[in-house]
C-alpha positions as YAML, in Angstrom:
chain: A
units: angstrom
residues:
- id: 1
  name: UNK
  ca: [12.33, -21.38, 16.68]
- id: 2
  name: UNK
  ca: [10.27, -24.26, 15.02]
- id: 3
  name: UNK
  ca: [7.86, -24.66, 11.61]
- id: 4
  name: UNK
  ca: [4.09, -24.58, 12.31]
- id: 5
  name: UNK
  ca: [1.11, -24.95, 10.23]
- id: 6
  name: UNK
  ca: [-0.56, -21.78, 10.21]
- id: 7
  name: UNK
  ca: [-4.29, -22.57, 10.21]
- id: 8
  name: UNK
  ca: [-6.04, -19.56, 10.24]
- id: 9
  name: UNK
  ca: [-5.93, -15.75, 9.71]
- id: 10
  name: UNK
  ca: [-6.75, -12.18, 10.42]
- id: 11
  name: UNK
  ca: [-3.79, -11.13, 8.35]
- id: 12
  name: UNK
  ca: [-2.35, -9.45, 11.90]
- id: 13
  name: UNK
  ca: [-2.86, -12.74, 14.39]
- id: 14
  name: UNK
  ca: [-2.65, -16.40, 13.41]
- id: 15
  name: UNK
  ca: [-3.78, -19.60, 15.17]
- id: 16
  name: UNK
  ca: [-0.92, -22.33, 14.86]
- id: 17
  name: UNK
  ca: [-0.18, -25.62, 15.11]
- id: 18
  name: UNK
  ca: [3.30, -26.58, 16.84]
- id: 19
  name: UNK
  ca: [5.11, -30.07, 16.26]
- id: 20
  name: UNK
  ca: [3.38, -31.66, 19.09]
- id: 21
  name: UNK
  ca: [-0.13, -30.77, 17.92]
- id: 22
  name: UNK
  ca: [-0.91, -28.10, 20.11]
- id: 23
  name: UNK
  ca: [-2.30, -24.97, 19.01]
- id: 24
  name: UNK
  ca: [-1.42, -21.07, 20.39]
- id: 25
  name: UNK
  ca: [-3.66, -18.26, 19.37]
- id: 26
  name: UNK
  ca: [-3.09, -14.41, 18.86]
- id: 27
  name: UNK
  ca: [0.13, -15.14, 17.24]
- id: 28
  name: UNK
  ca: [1.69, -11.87, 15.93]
- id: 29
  name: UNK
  ca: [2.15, -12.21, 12.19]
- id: 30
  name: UNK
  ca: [5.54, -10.42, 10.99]
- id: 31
  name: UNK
  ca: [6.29, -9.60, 7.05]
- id: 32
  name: UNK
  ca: [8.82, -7.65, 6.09]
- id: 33
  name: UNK
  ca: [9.25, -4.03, 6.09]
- id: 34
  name: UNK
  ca: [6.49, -2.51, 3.14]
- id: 35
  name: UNK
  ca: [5.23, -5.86, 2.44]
- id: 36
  name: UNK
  ca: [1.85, -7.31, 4.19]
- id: 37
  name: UNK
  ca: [-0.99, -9.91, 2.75]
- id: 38
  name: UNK
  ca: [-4.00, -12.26, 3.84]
- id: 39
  name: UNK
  ca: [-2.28, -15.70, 3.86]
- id: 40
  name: UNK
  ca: [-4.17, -17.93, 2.21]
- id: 41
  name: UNK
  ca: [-4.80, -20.94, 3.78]
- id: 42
  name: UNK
  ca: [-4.06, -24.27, 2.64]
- id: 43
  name: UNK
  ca: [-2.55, -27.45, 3.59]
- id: 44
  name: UNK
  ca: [1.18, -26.06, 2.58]
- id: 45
  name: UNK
  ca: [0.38, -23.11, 4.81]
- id: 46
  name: UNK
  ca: [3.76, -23.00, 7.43]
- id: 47
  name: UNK
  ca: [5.42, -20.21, 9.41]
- id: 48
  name: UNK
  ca: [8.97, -20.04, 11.18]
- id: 49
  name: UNK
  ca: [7.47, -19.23, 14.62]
- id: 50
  name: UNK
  ca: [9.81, -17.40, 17.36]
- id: 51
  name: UNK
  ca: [8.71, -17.01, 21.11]
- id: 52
  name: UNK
  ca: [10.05, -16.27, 24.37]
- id: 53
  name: UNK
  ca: [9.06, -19.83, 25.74]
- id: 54
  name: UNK
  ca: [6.21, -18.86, 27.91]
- id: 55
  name: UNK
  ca: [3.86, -18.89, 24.63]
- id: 56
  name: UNK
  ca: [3.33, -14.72, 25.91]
- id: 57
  name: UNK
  ca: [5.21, -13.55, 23.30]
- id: 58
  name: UNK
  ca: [4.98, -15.33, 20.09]
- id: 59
  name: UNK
  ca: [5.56, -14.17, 16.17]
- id: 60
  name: UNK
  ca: [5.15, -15.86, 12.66]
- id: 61
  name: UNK
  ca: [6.88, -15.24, 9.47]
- id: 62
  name: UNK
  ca: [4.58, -17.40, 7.19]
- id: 63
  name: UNK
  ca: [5.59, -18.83, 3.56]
- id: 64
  name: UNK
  ca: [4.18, -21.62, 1.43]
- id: 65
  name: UNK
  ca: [6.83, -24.10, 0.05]
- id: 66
  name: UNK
  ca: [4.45, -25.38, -2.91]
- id: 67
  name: UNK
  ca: [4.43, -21.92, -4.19]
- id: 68
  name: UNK
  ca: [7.48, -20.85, -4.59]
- id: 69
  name: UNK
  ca: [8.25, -19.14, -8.47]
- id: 70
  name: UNK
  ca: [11.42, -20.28, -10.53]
- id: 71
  name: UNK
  ca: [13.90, -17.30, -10.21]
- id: 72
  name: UNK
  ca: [17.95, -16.79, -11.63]
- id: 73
  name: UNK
  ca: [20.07, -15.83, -9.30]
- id: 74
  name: UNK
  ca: [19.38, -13.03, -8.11]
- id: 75
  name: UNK
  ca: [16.39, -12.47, -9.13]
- id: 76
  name: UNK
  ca: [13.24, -11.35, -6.72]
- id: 77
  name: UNK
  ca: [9.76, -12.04, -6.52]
- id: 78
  name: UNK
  ca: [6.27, -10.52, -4.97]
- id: 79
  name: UNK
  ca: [3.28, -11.78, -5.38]
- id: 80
  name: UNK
  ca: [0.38, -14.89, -6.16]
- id: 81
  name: UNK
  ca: [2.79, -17.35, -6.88]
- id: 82
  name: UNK
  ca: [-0.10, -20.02, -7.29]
- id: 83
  name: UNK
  ca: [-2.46, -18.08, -9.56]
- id: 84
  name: UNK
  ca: [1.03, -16.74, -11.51]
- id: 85
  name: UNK
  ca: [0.13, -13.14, -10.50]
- id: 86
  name: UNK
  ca: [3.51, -11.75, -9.92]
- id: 87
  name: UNK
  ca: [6.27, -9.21, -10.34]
- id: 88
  name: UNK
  ca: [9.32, -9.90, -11.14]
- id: 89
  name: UNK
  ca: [12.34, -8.14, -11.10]
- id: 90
  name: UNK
  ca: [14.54, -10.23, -13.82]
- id: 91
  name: UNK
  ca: [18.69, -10.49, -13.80]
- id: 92
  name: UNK
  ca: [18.43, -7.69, -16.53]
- id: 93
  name: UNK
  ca: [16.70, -4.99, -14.89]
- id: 94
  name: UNK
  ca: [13.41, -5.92, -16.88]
- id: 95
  name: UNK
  ca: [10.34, -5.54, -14.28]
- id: 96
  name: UNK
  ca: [8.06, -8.29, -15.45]
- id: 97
  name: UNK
  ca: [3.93, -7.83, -14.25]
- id: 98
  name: UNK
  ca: [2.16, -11.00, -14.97]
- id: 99
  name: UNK
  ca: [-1.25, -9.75, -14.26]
- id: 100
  name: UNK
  ca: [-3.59, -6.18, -14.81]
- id: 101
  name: UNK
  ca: [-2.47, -3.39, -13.96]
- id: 102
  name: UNK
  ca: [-4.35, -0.51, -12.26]
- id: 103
  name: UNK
  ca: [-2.34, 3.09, -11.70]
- id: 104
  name: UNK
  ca: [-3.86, 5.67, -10.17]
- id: 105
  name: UNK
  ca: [-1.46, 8.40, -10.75]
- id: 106
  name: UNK
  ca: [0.51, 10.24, -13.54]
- id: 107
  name: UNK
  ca: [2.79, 8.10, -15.78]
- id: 108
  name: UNK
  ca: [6.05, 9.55, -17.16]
- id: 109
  name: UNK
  ca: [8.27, 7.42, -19.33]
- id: 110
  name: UNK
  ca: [11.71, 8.12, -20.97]
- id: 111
  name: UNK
  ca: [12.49, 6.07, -23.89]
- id: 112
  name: UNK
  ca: [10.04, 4.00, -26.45]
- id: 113
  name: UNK
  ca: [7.03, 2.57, -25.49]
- id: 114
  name: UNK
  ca: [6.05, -0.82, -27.32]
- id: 115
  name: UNK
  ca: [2.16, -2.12, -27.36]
- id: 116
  name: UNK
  ca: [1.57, -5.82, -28.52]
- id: 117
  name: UNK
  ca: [-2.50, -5.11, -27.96]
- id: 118
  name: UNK
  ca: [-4.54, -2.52, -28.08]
- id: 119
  name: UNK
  ca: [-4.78, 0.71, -26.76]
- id: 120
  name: UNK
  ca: [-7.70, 2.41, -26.02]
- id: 121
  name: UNK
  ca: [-7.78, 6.37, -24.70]
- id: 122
  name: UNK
  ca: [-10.84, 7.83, -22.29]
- id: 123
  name: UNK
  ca: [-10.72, 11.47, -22.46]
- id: 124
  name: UNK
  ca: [-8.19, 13.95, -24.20]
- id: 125
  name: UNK
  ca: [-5.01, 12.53, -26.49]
- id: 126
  name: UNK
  ca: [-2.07, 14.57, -27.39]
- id: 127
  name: UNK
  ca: [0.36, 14.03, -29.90]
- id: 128
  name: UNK
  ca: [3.59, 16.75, -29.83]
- id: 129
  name: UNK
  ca: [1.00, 18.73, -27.40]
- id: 130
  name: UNK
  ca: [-1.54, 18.69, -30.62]
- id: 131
  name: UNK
  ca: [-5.26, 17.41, -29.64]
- id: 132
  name: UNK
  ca: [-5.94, 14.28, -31.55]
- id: 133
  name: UNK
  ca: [-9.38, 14.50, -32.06]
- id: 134
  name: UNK
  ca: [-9.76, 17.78, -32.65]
- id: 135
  name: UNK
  ca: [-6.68, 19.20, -34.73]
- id: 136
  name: UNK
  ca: [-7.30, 21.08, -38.26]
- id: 137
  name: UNK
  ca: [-4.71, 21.01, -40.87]
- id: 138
  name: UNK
  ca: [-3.31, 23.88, -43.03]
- id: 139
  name: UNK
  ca: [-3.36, 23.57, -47.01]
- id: 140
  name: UNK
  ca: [-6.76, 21.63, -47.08]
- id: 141
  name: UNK
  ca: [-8.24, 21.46, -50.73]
- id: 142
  name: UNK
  ca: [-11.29, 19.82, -52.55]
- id: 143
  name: UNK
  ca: [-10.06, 16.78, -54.49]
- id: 144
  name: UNK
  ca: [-7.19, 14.59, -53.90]
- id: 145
  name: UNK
  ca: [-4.81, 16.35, -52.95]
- id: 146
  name: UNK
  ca: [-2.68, 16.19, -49.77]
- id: 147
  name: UNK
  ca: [-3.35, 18.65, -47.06]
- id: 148
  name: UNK
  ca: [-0.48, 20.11, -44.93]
- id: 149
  name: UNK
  ca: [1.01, 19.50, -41.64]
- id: 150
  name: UNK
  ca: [-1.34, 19.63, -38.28]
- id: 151
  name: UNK
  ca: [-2.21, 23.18, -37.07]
...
């Protein structure tokens, strides 16, 4: 086992540089279980590479040292650590997204929502299973009086 520069990418093989300057190619990039990205490449761009000393069979595990996000104990991490687009799962079971998010999917939620922003609806809204935009009211009068409740 020894730290190499990783100097380039297919995000499956990586070229390396070892210690004494020399380079292996088609080196088999491992993340962990669920997890896979395109490395990017810089100058703090290092791996833990392990081999079977004949160079035949040889695996990375990359990481970048200059990137690595402030975190209690713990605490865990996933994501752009040097453009700050993370999440975070925090010491009390907050999930923090710094970023946008994009679902594609139902959301379900139990408990209050809170919105510091806006929120903006494309298509149908229902409130109590009551169409926003197109409920009536009972009790409507001329003048100024109240109407009643939502039909």
């Amino acid at each position: 086992m020894q730290i190499v520069s990783i100097l380039s990418n297919n995000s499956k093989l990586a070229r390396v540089q070892l210690e004494d300057s020399s380079i292996i190619d088609g080196v088999v990039i491992l993340y962990p279980f669920g997890l896979f990205s395109n490395i990017a490449i810089n100058d703090n761009s290092m791996g833990l590479l392990l081999e079977d000393g004949s160079n035949d069979y040889s695996y990375v595990m990359p990481f970048n040292i200059s990137a690595q996000p402030t975190l209690a104990s713990g605490e865990v991490a996933v994501g752009d650590f040097v453009n700050n687009k993370t999440i975070k799962f925090l010491q009390n079971g907050t999930i923090q997204i710094n970023g946008d998010v994009v679902i594609n999917g139902t959301i379900q939620a139990t408990g209050d929502t809170l919105i510091n922003g806006k929120l903006e609806v494309v298509g149908q809204a229902k409130l109590q299973g009551k169409d926003f935009i197109t409920h009536t009211h009972s009790g409507v009068q001329t003048g100024s009086s109240a109407t009643g409740g939502v039909v």
